[in-house]
MARRO-329158 format. One record per atom (N, C-alpha, C): x, y, z. Coordinates in pm, whole numbers, plus 50000, padded with zeros to 5 digits. Layout:
XYZ/...
END
This chain:
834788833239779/835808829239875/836478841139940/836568852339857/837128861239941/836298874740027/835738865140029/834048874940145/834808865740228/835318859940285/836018854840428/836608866940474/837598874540409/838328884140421/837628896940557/836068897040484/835198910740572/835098908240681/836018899540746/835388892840850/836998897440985/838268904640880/839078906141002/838698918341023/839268921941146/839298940541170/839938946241099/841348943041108/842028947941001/843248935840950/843928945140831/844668931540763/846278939740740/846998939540847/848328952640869/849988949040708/849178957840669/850588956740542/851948964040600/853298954940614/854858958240611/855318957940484/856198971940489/857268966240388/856948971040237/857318968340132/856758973240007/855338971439945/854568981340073/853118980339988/853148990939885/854078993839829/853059001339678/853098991839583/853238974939591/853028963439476/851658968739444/850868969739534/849548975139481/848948980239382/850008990539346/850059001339268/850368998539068/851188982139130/851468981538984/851408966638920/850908966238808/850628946238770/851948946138771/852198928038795/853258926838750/853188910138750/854178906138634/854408891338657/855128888238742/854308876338840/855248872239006/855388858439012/856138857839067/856578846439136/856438849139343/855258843939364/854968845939511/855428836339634/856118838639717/856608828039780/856418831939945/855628823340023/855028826240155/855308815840248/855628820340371/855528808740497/854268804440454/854058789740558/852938782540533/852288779140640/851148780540707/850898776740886/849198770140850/848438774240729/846878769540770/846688768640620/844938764840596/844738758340436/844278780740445/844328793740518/843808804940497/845078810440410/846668806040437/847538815040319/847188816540165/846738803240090/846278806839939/845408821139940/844288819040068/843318832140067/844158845740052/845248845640155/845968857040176/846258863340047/846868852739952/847218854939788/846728857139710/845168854539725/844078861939639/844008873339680/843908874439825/843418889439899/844568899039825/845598896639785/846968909839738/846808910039615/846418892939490/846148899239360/845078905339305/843748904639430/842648914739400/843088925639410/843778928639490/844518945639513/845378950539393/845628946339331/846488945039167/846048943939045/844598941339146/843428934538957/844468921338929/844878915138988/845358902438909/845178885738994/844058887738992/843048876839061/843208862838988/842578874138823/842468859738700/843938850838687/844908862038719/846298852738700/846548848338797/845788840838873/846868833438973/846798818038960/848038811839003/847998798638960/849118793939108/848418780939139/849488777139230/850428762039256/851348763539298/852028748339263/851348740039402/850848730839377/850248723739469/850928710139519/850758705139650/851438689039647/850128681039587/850878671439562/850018659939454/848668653239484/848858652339652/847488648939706/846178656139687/846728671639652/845598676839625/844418675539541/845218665739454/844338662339330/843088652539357/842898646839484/841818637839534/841168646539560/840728660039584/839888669439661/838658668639569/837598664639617/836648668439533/835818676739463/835688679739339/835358694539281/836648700239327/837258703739393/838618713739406/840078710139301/840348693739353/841058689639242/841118691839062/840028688339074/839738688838910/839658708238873/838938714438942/839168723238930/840618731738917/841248729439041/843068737539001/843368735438892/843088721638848/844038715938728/843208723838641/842028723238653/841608728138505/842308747038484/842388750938600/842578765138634/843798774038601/845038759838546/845958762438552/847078761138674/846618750538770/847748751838868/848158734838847/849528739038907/850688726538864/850788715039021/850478702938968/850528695839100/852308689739126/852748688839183/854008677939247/854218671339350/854918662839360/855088650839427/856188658539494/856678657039640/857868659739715/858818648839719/859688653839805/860698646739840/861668636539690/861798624939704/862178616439654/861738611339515/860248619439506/859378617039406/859128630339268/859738633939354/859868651639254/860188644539091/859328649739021/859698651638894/859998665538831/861478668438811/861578679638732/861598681338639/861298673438565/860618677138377/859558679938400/858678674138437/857288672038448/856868688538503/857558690538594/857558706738622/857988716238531/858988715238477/859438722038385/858878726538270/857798712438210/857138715038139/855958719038159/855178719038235/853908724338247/853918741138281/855778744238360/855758757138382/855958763838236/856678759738189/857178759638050/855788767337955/854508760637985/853568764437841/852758779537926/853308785538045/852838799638119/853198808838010/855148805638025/856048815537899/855448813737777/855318800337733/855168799037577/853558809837525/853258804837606/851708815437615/851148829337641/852868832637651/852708847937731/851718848837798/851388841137928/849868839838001/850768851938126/849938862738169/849638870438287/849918860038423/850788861138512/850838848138621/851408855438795/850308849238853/851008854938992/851218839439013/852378831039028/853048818539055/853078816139223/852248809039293/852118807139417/852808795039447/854148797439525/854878786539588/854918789739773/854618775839782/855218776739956/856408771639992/857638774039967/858468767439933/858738752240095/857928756740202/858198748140256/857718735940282/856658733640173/856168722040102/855248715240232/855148720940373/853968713040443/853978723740556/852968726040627/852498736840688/853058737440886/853748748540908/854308746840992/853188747141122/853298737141236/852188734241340/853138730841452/852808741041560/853448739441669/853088724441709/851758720041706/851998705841778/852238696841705/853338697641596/853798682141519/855158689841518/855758686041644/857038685941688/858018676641557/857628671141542/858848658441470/858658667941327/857658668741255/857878674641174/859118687641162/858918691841296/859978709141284/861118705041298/861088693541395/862648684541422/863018679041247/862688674241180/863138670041085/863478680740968/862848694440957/863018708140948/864688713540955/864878708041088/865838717341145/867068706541075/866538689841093/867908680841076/868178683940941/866898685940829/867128685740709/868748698540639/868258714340781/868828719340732/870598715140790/870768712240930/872188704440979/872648697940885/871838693440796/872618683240675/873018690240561/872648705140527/872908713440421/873938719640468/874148719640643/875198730140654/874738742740687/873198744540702/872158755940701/871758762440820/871808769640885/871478778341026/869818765741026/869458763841131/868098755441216/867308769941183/865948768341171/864718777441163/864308776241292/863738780541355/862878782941471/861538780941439/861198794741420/859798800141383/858678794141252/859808793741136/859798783940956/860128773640965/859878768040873/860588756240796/861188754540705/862848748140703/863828752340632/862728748140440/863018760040390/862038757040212/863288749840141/862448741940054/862958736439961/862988741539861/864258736539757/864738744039642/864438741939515/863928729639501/863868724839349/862878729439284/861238729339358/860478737239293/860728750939262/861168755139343/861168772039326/862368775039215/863418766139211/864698767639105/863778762638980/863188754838961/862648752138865/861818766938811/860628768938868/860108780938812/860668795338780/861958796638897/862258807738823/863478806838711/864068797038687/864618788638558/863868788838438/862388785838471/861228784538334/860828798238284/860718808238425/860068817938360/860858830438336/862248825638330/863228836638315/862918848338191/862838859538221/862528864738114/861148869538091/859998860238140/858598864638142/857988871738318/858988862738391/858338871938548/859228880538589/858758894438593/859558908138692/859938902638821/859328900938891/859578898539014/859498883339090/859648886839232/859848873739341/858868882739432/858048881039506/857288887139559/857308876439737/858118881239798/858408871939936/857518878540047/856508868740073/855178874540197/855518867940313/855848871840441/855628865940554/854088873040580/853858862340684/852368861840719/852408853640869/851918864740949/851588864441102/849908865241144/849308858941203/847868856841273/847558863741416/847008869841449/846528873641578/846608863441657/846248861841771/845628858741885/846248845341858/847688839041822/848118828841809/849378825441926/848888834742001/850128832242109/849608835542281/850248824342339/849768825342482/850578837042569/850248839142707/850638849742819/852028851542795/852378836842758/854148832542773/855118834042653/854708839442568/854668841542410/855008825042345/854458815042367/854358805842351/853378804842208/853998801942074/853288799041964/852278790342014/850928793441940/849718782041912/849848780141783/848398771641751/848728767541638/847858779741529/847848782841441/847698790041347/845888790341319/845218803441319/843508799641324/843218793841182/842288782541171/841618773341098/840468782241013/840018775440904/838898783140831/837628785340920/837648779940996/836308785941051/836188796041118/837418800041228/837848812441286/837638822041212/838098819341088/838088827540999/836608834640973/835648825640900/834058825340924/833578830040990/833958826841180/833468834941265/833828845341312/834928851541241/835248865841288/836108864041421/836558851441417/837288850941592/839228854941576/839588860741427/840648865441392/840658880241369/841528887741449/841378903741459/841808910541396/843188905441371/844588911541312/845278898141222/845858907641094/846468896641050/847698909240945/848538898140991/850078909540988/850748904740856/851338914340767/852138906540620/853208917840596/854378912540591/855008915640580/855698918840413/855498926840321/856058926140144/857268927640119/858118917640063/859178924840006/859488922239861/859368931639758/859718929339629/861038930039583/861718913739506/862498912639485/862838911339328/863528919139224/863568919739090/864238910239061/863808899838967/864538886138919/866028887138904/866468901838846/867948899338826/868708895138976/868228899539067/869038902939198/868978883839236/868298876839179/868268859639194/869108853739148/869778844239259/871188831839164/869938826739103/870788818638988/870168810638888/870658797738903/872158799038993/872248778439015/871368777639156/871638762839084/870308757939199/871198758139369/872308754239345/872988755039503/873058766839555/873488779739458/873538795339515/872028795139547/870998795639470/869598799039503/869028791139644/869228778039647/869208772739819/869708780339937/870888785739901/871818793139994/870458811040018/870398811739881/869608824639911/868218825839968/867828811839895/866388810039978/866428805940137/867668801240182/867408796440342/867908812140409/868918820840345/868938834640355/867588841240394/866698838740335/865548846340296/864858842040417/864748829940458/863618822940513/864668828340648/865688828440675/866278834440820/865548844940869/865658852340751/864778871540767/862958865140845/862998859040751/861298852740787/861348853740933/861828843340999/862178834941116/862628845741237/863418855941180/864048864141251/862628874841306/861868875341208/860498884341216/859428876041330/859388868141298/858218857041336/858628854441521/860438852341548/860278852241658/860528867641745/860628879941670/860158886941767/858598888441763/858158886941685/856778885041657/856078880641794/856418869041855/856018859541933/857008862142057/857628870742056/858428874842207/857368873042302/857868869942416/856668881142519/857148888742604/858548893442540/858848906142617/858308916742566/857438927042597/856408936142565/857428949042522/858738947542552/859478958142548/859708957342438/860118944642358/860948950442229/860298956342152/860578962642002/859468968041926/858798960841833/859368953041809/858298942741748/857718930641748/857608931441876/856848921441950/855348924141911/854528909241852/853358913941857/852928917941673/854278922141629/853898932241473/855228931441435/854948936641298/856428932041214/857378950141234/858548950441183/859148959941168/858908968441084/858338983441068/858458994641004/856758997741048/856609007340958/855269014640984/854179001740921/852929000740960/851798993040924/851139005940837/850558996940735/849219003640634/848228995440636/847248999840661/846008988240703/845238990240514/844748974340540/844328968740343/843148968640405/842538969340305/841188967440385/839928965540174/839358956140227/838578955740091/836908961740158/836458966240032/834658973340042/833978961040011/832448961540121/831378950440103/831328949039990/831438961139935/830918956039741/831868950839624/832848946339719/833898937539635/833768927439684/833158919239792/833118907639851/831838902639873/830508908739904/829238902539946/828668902439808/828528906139714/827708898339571/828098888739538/829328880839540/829858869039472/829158860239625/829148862539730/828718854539857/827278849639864/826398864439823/825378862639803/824918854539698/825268857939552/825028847039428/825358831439500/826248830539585/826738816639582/825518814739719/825608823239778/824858812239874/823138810439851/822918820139769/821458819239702/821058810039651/822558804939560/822038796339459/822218781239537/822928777739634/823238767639700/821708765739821/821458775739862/820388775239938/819348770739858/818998779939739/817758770139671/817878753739622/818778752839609/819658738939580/819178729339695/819578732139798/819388723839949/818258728039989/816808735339916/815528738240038/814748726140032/814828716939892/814108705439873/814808690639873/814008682839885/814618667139927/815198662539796/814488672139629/815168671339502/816308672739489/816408686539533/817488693839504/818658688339603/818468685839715/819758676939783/820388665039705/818778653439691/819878644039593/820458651739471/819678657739408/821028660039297/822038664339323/822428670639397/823078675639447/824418664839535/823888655139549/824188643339632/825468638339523/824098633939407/824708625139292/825478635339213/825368642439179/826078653639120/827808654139213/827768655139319/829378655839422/829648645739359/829248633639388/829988620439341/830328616539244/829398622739139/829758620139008/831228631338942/830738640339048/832268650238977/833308648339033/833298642739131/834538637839241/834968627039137/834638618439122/835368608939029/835548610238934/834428619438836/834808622438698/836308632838712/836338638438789/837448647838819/838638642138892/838768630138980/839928624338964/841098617938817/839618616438788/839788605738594/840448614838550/839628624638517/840188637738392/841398642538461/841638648238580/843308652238637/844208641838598/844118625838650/845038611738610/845318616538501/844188615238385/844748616938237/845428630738218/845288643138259/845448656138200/847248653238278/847348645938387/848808644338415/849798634238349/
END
C-alpha cells in the first residue's frame, strides 16, 4: 500500500520534522478530505520504524468492508459509532487493553469524524451550526472536531503516550484560477501520478501541555483546528502575494521514500494476485474465497464487538 507514495514528486514536510528522528508513543490527529490521509499516516510511521504500531479509531461502518473490516479489527483498530450513538465505555475499554499491554501505538484519530468535501455544502453548514451552538469561532477551511473520542483516548492512555502528534495535510492541484477549493484527489490520482505536491504541516505536542477535562480539551481542540483552518485558507488564497499561499508557513523539507522500501511488497503482491487471476481456476477461487471472507469477517467483527 505504500508503493502509492512513489508516485508524488515530492511530499513537503512543515513544522517539527525531526519526529523522524525519534519513536515515540502518539496519539495522531489529522484534518480529513479523502480515503489517501490513513496513507499519509503510514507514510510518517515508516519514517519512525513504527509502521507495526499503528492502529486507528474507525467509524462503525467500516466494519462491512470486505477483507478490510475484519482485518482492522483483527489489527488492533477500534471501531465507533458517532453522534448520539457513541459508546464511551466501549471505547474506553478497548483503548484501555493498548496501556494494559504496554503495546507500542501510533493512535490515529480524525477528530472530525467525516471527510471535509467542498461539494456537500450542508455537511460544512452543519459544521459551522454545530460549532454556533458551542459558542465556537465557524471553520472555513475544517470541520469543527469532535471531543469525546479524542478525550477518551488521551484519558486511557495517560501515562503510556508522550505525545499528540497534530498533522495538517494540503493536496496539490486542488484549487482553481480563483483559489476556489476542489475537492480533494481520490485513490486513483493517486495511482496515476496525477498528484505533484503534497504539503504537511507537524506539530508535536507533549501530553502534559493537554487539559484533561473534557470541556477545557474541546475548547483546545477547536483552538487547534482554528490554527488548521487559518493554514488551509491561506493555503487556497489566490492572492499570489501573500506568503503562503499555495504552501504552509516556515521552511519545507522534502520526505521522500527509496524504490526499495516500496516496490518489493508491490511486486510480491501483484505477482501473487496476477497468478491468481491468469486462469478461469484461479478467478473462481478467488471469487468464492471474497465472499466467503466478507461474511465470515462481518460474523467474527459482530462477535469480537
Amino acid at each position: 500500500m505504500l508503493s502509492v507514495v512513489v508516485y508524488l514528486h515530492s511530499v513537503l514536510a512543515y513544522g517539527d520534522t525531526d519526529i523522524f528522528k525519534k519513536k515515540e508513543n502518539v496519539i495522531y490527529l489529522c484534518n480529513h478530505q479523502n480515503t489517501v490521509d490513513w496513507m499519509i499516516a503510514n507514510f510518517l510511521a515508516v519514517h519512525q520504524g513504527s509502521l507495526g504500531h499503528i492502529r486507528y479509531i474507525l467509524k462503525d461502518g467500516l466494519k462491512f468492508l470486505p477483507f478490510y473490516g475484519h482485518y482492522f479489527k483483527q489489527h488492533g483498530c477500534i471501531y465507533i459509532k458517532r453522534g448520539g450513538k457513541f459508546n464511551k465505555e466501549k471505547l474506553k475499554k478497548d483503548v484501555s487493553v493498548i496501556k494494559v499491554n504496554k503495546e507500542p501505538i501510533w493512535l490515529v484519530i480524525f477528530p472530525e469524524g467525516t471527510r471535509y468535501n467542498p461539494d456537500l455544502p450542508s455537511v460544512i453548514e452543519r459544521s459551522k451550526a454545530f460549532a454556533r451552538d458551542q459558542g465556537l469561532k465557524e471553520l472555513q477551511q475544517v470541520l469543527s472536531p469532535r471531543t469525546k473520542a479524542v478525550h477518551t483516548c488521551i484519558e486511557q492512555l495517560a501515562g503510556h503516550v508522550d505525545v499528540v502528534y497534530d498533522v495538517t495535510i494540503a493536496y496539490s492541484d486542488t484549487k482553481d484560477s480563483s483559489g476556489v477549493r476542489k475537492v480533494a484527489p481520490p485513490m486513483t490520482d493517486f495511482l496515476m501520478g496525477k498528484v505533484s505536491k503534497l504539503h504537511l504541516n507537524l506539530e508535536r505536542i507533549p501530553m502534559e501541555e493537554i487539559p484533561k477535562e473534557e470541556d477545557k480539551l474541546q475548547l483546545w481542540l477547536h483552538k487547534l483546528y482554528e490554527k488548521k483552518d487559518k493554514m488551509m485558507t491561506d493555503f487556497y488564497s489566490d492572492d499570489d502575494r501573500l506568503p503562503n499561499t499555495g504552501k504552509f508557513p516556515g521552511v519545507a523539507k522534502k520526505v521522500t521514500f527509496t524504490y526499495l522500501q516500496t516496490m518489493p511488497s508491490m511486486l510480491f503482491l501483484s505477482t501473487c494476485v496476477g497468478l491468481l487471476l491468469s486462469t478461469p481456476e484461479g478467478r473462481m477461487a478467488f471469487g468464492k474465497c471474497s465472499l466467503f471472507f466478507a461474511v465470515g469477517g462481518w460474523v467474527w467483527t459482530a462477535i469480537r464487538s
